[in-house]
C-alpha positions as CSV (number, residue, x, y, z in Angstrom):
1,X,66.2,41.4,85.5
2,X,68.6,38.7,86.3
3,X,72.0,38.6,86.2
4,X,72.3,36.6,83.0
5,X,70.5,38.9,81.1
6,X,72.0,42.1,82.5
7,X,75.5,41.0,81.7
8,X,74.2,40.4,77.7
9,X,72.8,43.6,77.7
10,X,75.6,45.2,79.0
11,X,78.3,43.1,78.1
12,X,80.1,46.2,76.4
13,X,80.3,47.5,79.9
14,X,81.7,44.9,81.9
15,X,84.6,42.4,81.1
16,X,83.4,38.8,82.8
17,X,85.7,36.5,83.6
18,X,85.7,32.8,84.4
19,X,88.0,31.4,86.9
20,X,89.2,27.7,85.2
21,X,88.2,25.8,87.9
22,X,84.0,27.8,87.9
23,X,84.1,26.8,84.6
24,X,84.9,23.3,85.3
25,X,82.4,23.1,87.4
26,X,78.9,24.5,86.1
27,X,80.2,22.6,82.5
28,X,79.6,19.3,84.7
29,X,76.7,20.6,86.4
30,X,75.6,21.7,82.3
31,X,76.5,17.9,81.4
32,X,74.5,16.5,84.6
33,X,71.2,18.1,83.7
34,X,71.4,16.5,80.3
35,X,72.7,20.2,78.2
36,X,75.6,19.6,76.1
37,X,78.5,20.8,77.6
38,X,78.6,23.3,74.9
39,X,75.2,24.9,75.8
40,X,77.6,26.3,78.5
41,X,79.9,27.7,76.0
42,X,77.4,29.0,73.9
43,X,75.9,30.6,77.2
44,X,79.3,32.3,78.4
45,X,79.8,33.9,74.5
46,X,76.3,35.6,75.0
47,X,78.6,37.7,77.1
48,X,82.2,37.6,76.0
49,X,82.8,35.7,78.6
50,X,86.7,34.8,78.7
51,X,87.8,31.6,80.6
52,X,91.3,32.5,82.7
53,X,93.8,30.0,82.6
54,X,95.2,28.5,86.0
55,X,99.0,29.8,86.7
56,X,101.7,28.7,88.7
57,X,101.5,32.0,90.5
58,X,97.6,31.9,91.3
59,X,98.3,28.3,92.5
60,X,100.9,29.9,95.1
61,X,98.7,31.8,96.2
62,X,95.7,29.7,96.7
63,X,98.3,27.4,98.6
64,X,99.1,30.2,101.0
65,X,95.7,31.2,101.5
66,X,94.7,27.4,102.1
67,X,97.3,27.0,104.5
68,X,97.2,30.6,106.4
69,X,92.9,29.4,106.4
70,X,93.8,25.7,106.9
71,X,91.6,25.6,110.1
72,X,88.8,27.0,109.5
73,X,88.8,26.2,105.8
74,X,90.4,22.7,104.9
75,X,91.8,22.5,102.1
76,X,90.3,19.2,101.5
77,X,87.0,20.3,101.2
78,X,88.0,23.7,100.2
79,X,90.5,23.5,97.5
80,X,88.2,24.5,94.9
81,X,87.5,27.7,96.4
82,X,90.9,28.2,96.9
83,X,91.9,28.4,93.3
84,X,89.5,30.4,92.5
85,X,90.6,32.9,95.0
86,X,93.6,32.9,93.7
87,X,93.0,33.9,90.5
88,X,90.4,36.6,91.6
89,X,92.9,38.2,94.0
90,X,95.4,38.7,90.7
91,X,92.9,39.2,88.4
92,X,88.7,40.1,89.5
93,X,87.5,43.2,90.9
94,X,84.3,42.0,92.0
95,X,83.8,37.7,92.4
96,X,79.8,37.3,91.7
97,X,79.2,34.0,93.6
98,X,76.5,32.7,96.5
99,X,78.8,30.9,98.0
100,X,80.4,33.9,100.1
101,X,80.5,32.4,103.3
102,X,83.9,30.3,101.7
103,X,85.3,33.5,100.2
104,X,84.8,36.3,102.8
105,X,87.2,34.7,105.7
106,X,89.7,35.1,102.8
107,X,90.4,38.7,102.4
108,X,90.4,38.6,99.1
109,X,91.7,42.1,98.7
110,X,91.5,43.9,96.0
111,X,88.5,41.7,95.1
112,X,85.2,42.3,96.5
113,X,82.4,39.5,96.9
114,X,78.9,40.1,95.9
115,X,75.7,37.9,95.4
116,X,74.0,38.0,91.9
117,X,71.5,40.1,93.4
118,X,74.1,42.4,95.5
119,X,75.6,43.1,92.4
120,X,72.2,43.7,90.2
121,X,71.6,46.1,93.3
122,X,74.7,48.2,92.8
123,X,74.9,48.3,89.2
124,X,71.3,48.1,87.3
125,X,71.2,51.9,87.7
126,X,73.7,51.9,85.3
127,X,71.5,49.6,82.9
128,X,69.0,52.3,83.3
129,X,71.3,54.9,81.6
130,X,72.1,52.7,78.5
């Protein structure tokens, strides 16, 4: 089962969350293949998905972690993946993403960082007892 389909049918189990600036993106990427940006709304309610807003505070701390990381990370290139670490280290337990390799030099603390299929791993057991 994928991930998509795992979260509907257990979308009583898990609360999802979608940092702003995810959300901004894969609507794009929705708009680019030629889905109405909607489709992706439409998607996201499938799973009570809730979109977080962008603070002030999550913006601090995306700034210090760009500029602690600045070297190895620019934020350039980077700042993207900096917001959303911001708002996962106030507010995610576990950021679902394949782009770890940008996340992980982070210490996102408390938040851990799984693949789709890392997560599927650790938690379908759990679909099996619903």
């Amino acid at each position: 089962m994928g991930l998509v389909p795992f979260l509907i049918r257990n979308k009583e189990v898990f609360r999802i969350v979608i940092p702003a600036i995810a959300y901004a993106e894969r609507r794009y990427f929705y708009l680019l293949n030629g889905d109405l940006p909607d489709s992706y709304d439409k998607d996201l309610s499938s799973f009570n998905a809730e979109i977080l807003p962008l603070t002030r505070e999550q913006v601090n701390i995306a700034i210090d972690l760009a500029y602690a990381h600045r070297h190895e990370l620019p934020f350039r290139e980077h700042n993207r993946d900096y917001l959303i670490a911001g708002q996962c280290i106030q507010l995610v337990d576990i950021l679902i993403t394949y782009n770890k390799k940008h996340f992980e030099p982070l210490d996102l603390v408390p938040t851990r960082i799984l693949t789709p299929e890392e997560f599927l791993n650790e938690f379908t057991p759990m679909d099996d007892d619903v």
